[in-house]
C-alpha positions as CSV (number, residue, x, y, z in Angstrom):
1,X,10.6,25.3,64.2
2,X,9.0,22.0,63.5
3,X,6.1,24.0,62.1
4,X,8.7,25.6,59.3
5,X,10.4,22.5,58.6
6,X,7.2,21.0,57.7
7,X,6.1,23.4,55.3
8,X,9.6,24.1,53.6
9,X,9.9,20.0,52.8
10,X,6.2,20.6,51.3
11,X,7.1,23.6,49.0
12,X,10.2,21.5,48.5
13,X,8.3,18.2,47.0
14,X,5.6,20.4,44.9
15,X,8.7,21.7,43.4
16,X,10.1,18.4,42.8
17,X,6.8,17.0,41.5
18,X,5.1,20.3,39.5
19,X,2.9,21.4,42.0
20,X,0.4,24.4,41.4
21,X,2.4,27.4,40.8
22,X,6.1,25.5,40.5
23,X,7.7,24.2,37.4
24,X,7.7,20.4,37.4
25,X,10.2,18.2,35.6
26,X,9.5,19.6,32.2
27,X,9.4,23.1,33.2
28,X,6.0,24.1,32.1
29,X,4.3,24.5,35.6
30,X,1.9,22.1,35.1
31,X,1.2,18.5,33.6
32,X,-2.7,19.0,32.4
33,X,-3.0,18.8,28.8
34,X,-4.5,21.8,27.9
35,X,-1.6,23.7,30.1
36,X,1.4,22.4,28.2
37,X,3.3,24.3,25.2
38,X,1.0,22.8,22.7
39,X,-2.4,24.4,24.9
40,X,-3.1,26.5,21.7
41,X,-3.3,23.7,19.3
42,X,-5.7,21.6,21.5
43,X,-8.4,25.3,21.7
44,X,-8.2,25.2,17.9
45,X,-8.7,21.4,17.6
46,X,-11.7,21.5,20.1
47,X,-13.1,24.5,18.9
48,X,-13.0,23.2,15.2
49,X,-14.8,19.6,16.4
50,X,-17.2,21.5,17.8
51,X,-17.7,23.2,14.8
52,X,-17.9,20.2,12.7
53,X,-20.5,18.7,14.7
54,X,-23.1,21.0,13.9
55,X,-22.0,20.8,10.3
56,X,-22.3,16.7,10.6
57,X,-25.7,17.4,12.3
58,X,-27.3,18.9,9.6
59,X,-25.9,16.7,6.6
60,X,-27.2,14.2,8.8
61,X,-31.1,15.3,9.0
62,X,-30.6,16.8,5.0
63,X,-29.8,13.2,4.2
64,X,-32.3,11.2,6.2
65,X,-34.7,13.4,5.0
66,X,-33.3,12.4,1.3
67,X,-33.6,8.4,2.3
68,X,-37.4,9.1,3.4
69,X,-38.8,10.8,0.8
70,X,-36.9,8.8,-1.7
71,X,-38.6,6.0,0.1
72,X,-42.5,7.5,0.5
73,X,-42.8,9.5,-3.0
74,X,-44.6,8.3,-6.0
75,X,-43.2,11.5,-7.4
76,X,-39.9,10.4,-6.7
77,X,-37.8,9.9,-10.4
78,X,-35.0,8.0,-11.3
79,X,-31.7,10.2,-11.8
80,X,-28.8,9.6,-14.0
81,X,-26.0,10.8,-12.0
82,X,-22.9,12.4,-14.1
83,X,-19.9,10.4,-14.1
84,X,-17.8,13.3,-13.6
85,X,-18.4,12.9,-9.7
86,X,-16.0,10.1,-10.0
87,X,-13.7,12.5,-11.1
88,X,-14.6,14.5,-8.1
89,X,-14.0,12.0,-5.9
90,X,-10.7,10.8,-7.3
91,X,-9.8,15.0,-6.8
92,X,-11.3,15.2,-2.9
93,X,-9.3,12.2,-2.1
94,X,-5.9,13.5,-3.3
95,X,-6.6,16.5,-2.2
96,X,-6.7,15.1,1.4
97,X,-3.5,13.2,0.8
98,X,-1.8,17.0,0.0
99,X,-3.0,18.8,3.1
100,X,-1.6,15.7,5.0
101,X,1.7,15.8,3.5
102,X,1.6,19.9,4.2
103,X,0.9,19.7,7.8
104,X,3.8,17.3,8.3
105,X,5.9,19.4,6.2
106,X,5.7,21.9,8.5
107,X,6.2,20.0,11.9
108,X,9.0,19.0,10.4
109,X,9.8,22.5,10.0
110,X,9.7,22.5,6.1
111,X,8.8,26.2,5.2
112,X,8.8,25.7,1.3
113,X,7.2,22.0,0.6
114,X,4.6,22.9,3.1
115,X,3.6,26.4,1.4
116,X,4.0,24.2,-1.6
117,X,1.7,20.9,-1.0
118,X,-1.0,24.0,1.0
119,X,-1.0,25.4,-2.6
120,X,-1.3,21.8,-4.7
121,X,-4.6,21.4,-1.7
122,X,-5.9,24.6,-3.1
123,X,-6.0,23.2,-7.2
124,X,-7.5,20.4,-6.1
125,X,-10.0,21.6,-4.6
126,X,-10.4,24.2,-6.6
127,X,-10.7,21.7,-9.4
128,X,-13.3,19.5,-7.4
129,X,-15.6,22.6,-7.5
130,X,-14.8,23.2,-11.1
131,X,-16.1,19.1,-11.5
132,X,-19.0,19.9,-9.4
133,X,-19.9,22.7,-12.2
134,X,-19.7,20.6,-15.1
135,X,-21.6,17.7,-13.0
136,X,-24.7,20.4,-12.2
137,X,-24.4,22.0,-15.9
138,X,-24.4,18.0,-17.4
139,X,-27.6,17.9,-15.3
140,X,-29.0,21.5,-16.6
141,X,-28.6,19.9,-20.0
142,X,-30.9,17.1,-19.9
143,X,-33.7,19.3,-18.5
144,X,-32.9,18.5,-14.9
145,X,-33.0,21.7,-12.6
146,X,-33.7,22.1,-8.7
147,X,-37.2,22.4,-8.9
148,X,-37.9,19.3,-11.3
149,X,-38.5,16.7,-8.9
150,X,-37.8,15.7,-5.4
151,X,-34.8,13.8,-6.2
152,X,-32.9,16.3,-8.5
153,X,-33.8,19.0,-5.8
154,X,-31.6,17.1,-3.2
155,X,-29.3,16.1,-5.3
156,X,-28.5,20.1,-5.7
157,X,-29.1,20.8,-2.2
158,X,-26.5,18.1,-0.8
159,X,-23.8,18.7,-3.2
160,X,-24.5,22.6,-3.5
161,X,-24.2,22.8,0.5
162,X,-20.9,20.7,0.5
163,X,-19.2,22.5,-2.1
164,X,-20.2,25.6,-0.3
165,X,-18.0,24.3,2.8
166,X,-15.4,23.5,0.4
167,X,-15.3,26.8,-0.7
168,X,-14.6,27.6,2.5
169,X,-11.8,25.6,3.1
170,X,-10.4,27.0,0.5
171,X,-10.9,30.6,1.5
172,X,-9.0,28.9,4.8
173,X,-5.9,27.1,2.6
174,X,-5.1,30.9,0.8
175,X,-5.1,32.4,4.2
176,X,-2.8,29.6,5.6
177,X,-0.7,29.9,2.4
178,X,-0.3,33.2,1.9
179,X,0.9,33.4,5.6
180,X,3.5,30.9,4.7
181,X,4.7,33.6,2.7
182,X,5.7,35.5,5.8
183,X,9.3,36.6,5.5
184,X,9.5,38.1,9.0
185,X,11.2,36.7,11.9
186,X,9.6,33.7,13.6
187,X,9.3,34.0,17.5
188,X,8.0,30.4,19.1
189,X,4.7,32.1,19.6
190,X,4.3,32.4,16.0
191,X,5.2,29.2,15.0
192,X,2.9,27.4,17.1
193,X,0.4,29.6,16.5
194,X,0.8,28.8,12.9
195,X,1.0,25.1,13.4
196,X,-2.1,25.5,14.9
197,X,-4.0,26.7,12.6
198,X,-3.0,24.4,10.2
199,X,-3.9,21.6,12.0
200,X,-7.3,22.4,12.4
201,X,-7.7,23.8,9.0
202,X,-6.3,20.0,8.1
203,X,-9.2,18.5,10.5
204,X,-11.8,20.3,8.5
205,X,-10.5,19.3,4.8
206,X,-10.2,16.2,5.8
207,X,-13.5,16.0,7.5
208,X,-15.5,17.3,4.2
209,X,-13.7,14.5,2.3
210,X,-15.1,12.0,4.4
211,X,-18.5,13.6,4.2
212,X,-18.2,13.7,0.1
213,X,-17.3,10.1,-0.1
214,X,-20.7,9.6,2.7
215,X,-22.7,11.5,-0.1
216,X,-21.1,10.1,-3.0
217,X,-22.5,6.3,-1.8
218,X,-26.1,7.9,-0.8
219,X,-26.3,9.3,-4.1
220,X,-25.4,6.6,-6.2
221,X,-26.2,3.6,-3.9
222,X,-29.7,4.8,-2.8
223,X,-32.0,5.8,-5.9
């Protein structure tokens, strides 16, 4: 009888306290982080830092290879670099400020400005590319192609591989928006599915505007 008692008070207090297998005090059955109703959210921010990380790794050996060479070369020329990139940068930065405003549009549960800042994200940065055109095509115009020197070959390897990942984000902003489209009925499952998503696709913008503005100052400050 003692024996019963025992283990009755024990189920009772793993109840109380959210015990394995029991719904604590805020009813999810568990208080580890990666258990709770945002669990999704956290696998999409993790998975996209991993991602990142292997995208910072190689930016990182692509430009300390630029700051050797640049610094053991005779071969290694002087190049003018187009002022358009400010423009570019003035773009990347805004466009950051946008995607910030749209993921908080839709926490806030703001259907329409959120499908509406996810689409002024996707100008910009469409527009940054557009910049990064007339920037290479400036370049092609004074003579200066990939294979002139060393210095004009990474200065199209760096900002043709970034603007490659922008592209990419971009291919993510039109899938985010054109689900924001979705007129159907939105179950919990959905929405945090969808917020999300959008969280992470904000991570990565806003991670390949800090990496612009890292290559912007190599390029300009180190010749």
């Amino acid at each position: 009888m003692a024996t019963m008692v025992t283990s009755t008070r024990r189920v009772i207090q793993k109840g109380a306290g959210g015990g394995p297998g029991m719904p604590g005090p805020n009813g999810n059955g568990s208080k580890g982080p990666f258990r709770d109703h945002d669990s999704r959210a956290n696998r999409y921010r993790i998975g996209m830092w991993v991602g990142l990380a292997s995208i910072a790794m190689m930016f990182t050996s692509l430009s300390s290879a630029y700051i050797v060479r640049s610094g053991t070369a005779a071969d290694w020329l002087p190049l003018r670099i187009p002022r358009v990139m400010f423009v570019s940068t003035a773009l990347i930065l805004l466009s950051s400020v946008t995607i910030e405003f749209a993921r908080r549009k839709l926490k806030q549960s703001f259907a329409g400005a959120y499908s509406k800042y996810l689409l002024l994200t996707g100008i910009l940065g469409l527009a940054f590319l557009i910049s990064q055109l007339i920037a290479w095509r400036q370049l092609a115009s004074q003579g200066i192609y990939v294979s002139s020197h060393p210095h004009s070959s990474f200065f199209y390897l760096l900002t043709g591989a970034h603007a490659v990942h922008i592209a990419g984000g971009l291919l993510a902003l039109g899938f985010l928006w054109l689900r924001s489209r979705r007129k159907s009925d939105e179950g919990p499952a959905f929405v945090a599915k969808r917020q999300a998503t959008a969280d992470s696709v904000s991570i990565y913008w806003h991670f390949m505007d800090g990496l612009w503005i890292y290559l912007f100052l190599l390029l300009f400050l180190w010749r």
